[in-house]
Structure formats: structure tokens, C-alpha cells
N, C-alpha and C positions, 0 to 999 in steps of 0.2 A: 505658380510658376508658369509661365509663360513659353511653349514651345515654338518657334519660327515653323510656319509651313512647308516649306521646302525640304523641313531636315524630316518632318513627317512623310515626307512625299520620297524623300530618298530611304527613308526604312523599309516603307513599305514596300518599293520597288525592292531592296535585297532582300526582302521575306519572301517576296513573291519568284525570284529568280531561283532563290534555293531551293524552294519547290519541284522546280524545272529538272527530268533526268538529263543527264550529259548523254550526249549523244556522238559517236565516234565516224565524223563525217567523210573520214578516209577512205572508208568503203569497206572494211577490213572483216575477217569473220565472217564473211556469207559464208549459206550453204551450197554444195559442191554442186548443186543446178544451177547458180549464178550464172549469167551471163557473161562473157569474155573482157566485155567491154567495157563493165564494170569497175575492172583492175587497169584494163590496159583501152584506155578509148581512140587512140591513134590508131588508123588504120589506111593504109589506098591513097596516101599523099592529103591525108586531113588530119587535122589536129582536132580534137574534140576533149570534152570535158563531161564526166559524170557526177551529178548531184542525186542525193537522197535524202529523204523524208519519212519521219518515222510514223506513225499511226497517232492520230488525234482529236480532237474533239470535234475540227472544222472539217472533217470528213476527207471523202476520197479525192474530190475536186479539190480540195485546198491542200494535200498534201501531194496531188499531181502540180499544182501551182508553185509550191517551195521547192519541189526538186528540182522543177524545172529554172526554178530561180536560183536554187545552188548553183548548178552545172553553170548558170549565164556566168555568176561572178568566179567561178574558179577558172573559165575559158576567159572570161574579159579580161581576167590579172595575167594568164599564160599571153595573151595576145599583146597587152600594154609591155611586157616584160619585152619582150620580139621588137614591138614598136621604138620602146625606148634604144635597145642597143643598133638599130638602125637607124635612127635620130639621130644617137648622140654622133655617130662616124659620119652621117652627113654634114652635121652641123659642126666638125672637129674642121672638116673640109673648106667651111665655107664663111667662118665666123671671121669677123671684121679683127684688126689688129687691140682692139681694145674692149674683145672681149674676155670674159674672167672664165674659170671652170664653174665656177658656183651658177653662173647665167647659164654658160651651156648645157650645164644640169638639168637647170630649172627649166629651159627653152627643150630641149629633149623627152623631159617629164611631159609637160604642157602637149606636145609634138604624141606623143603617146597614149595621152589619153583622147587626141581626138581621134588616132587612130583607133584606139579599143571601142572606143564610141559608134563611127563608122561599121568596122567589123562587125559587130553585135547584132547591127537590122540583119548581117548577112547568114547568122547561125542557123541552123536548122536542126528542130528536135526530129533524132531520126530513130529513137528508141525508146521504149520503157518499160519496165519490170516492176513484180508486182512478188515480195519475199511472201515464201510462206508466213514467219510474219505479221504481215500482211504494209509490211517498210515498201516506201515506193521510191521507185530508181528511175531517174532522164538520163538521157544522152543526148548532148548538144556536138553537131561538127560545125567546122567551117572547112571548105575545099584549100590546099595550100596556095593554087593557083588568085583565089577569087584575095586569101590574105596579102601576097603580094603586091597585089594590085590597089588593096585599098590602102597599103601603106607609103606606095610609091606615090599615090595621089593625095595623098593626107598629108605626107613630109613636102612634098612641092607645093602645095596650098599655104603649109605654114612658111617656108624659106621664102615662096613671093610676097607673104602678108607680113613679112617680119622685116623691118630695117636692118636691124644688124645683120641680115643674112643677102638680102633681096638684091642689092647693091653685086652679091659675086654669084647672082640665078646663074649668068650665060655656064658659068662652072660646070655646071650637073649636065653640060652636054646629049643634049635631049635625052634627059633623067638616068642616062649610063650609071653615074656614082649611085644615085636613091637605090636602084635595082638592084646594083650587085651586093650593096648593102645590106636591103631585104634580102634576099636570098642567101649572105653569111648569117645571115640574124636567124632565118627560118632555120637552116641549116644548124644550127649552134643550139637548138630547143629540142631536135628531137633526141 
């Protein structure tokens, strides 16, 4: 009998995954020397995001590597989340008579992840922790002022490069609408 490779190839992977312990990325159950920032990483008019990584075989550099690459993607999804509801209110603004919700969705989404995109060069690892353990913990901010700003510039990049939008720019009255938008958006996260 004859087994297709692939379906070998996806067993193996779910033997190999079960292996794997679960791991509770929430940050939850430290011990009471944890760091503050750990639980609660906003602080000073910044939005930051904490990742951890537990003890492994690729050592100390590769598990300072994953937290720190946790913390990017839980900040890039808080910051896209920010982006889009500033999107979509500009683009509710500005969208031509023929457009549908399902576009300004997808135009908003789109709109959001170049902002998250953007944002992201601008994070900065300002922390890390080291559990007895030996679990290692990042802390990634971005300033609220610097978020603002990449979103105000990221949504008018896309309203000028979009037809359906570009046609009613003069709108955004030197970026008045983008701003105040950012700023309910930021305002609505924390």
C-alpha cells in the first residue's frame, strides 16, 4: 500500500507538535519579583507590548530573539487594531458615492497594515527580564506621539495613492480629519 508523502509529512509534523509543551503567553503566574511591565506595559503616553520565551534548546540568544519577537507581533496587532479604526473613520469620510462597506473594510484593513508596518521600524526594546526559571521576558514601546504620526502619514499616503479616495484628498483639510481620528483611535486603546 502506497502512502502519498505529504500525508507522511503532515503526521509527522502533528507527532512532532505534540511534543511541544504549551506555553501560557499571557504572562500570567510569575513570581512576585516580576517586573510591572510585564502585566501592565503602558506607561508615560506609550503603548508597549510584552513577549516571552521560555527556556530552550537554541539557548539564551534565541530565546532573547522569540520574546522579543513576541512582543513585536502582540504590539504590531495593538497598533494595526488603532490603525484600522482610524482608517476606517477617514475613509467613511472620504469614500466616493460608489463605494460599498465590504471595500472600505478591506481599504481600512489594507490602510492598517501599512501603518503597523511603518510603526514597527519605530518600536523600541526598552526591557528584559530574565525568571528565575530562567523564561525570558521583552518589552517593546512605541512613544504615542511618534504612533500618531505614523498613522496620520500612512492614511494620507494611502487616501492620495487610492482613486476611490484621492479624488475628495482637499477633504482632510491639511490632515485635520486623519488627526483627530488618530487621536479617538489612540484614545479608544488605552
Amino acid at each position: 500500500m502506497r502512502i502519498p508523502i505529504a500525508l507522511v509529512f503532515a503526521a509527522l509534523w502533528f507527532v512532532g507538535c505534540a511534543d511541544k509543551p504549551s506555553y501560557d503567553y499571557e504572562l500570567g503566574g510569575l513570581p512576585e519579583k516580576a517586573p510591572a511591565w510585564i502585566n501592565d506595559p503602558d506607561v508615560n503616553g506609550r503603548f508597549g507590548a510584552a513577549g516571552g520565551a521560555i527556556q530552550s534548546v537554541g539557548g539564551a540568544r534565541f530565546q532573547q530573539i522569540e520574546a522579543s519577537a513576541r512582543a513585536d507581533e502582540i504590539l504590531r496587532g495593538r497598533v494595526q487594531k488603532i490603525g484600522f479604526a482610524a482608517a476606517k473613520r477617514c475613509l467613511i469620510a472620504l469614500k466616493n458615492d460608489g463605494a460599498s462597506v465590504e471595500t472600505l473594510n478591506a481599504d481600512a484593513r489594507l490602510a492598517s497594515l501599512m501603518i503597523s508596518a511603518a510603526a514597527s521600524n519605530q518600536f523600541e526594546r526598552v526591557d528584559n527580564w530574565w525568571s528565575p526559571s530562567r523564561d525570558h521576558y521583552a518589552l517593546l514601546r512605541i512613544a504615542e506621539d511618534q504612533l500618531k504620526a505614523t498613522i496620520v502619514d500612512m492614511i494620507a499616503r494611502f487616501v492620495k495613492s487610492n482613486e476611490n479616495y484621492s479624488a475628495n484628498f482637499a477633504m482632510l483639510q491639511d490632515l485635520k480629519l486623519i488627526d483627530e481620528a488618530a487621536i479617538e483611535a489612540i484614545a479608544a486603546a488605552k
